[in-house]
C-alpha positions as CSV (number, residue, x, y, z in Angstrom):
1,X,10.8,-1.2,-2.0
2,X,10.5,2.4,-3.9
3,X,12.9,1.5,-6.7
4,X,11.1,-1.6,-7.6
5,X,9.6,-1.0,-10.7
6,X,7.3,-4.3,-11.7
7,X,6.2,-4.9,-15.8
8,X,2.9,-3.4,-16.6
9,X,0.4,-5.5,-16.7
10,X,2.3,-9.0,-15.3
11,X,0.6,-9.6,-12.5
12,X,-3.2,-11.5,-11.6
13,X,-2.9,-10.3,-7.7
14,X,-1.2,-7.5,-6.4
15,X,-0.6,-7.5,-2.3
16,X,0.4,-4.7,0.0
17,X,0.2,-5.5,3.9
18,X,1.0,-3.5,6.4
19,X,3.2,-0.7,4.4
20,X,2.4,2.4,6.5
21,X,4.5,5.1,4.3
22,X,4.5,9.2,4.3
23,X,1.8,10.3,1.7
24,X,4.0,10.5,-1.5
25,X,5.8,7.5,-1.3
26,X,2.4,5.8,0.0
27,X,1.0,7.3,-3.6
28,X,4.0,6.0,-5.4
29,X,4.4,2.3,-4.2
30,X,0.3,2.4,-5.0
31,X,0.7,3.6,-8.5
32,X,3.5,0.9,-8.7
33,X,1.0,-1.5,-7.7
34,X,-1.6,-0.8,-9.9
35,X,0.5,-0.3,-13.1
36,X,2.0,-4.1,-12.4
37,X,-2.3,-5.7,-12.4
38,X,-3.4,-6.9,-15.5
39,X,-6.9,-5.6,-17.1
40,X,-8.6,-8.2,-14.7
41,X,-6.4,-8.2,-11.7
42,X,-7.0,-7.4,-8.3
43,X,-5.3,-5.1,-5.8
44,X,-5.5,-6.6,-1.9
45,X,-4.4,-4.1,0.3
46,X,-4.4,-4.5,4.3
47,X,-2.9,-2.0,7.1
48,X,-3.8,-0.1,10.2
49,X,-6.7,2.6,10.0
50,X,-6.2,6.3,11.2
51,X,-8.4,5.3,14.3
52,X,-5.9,3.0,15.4
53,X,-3.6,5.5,16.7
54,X,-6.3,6.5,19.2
55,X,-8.8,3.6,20.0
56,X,-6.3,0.0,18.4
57,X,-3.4,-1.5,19.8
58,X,-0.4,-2.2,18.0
59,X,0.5,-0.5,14.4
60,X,2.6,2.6,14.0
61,X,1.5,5.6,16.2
62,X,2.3,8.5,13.5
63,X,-0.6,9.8,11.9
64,X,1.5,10.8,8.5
65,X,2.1,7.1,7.7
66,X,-1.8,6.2,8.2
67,X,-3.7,6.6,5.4
């Protein structure tokens, strides 16, 4: 998943669910993501909040993979 580098610009939608990463490699997949969206695309992102680890069930329960 971190070596995949997609064209710039080829993509209408971009979606990234549930990829709970360490903060550089979080910031690296995103960049990835946002280079591959055309002028006009759209970036649709979904995981587990921060306040999961306290008050949610389910998700990953370390707080360096939660953005």
């Amino acid at each position: 998943m971190l070596r995949f580098t997609p064209a710039a610009g080829a993509f209408q939608l971009v979606v990234i669910a549930y990829v709970h990463l360490p903060g550089g490699e979080r910031r690296a997949v995103l960049a990835h993501a946002a280079s591959a969206m055309s002028p006009s695309g759209i970036l649709f992102m979904v995981g587990h909040a921060r306040r999961n680890l306290a008050h949610g069930v389910g998700g990953l329960q370390q707080a360096a993979v939660h953005a």
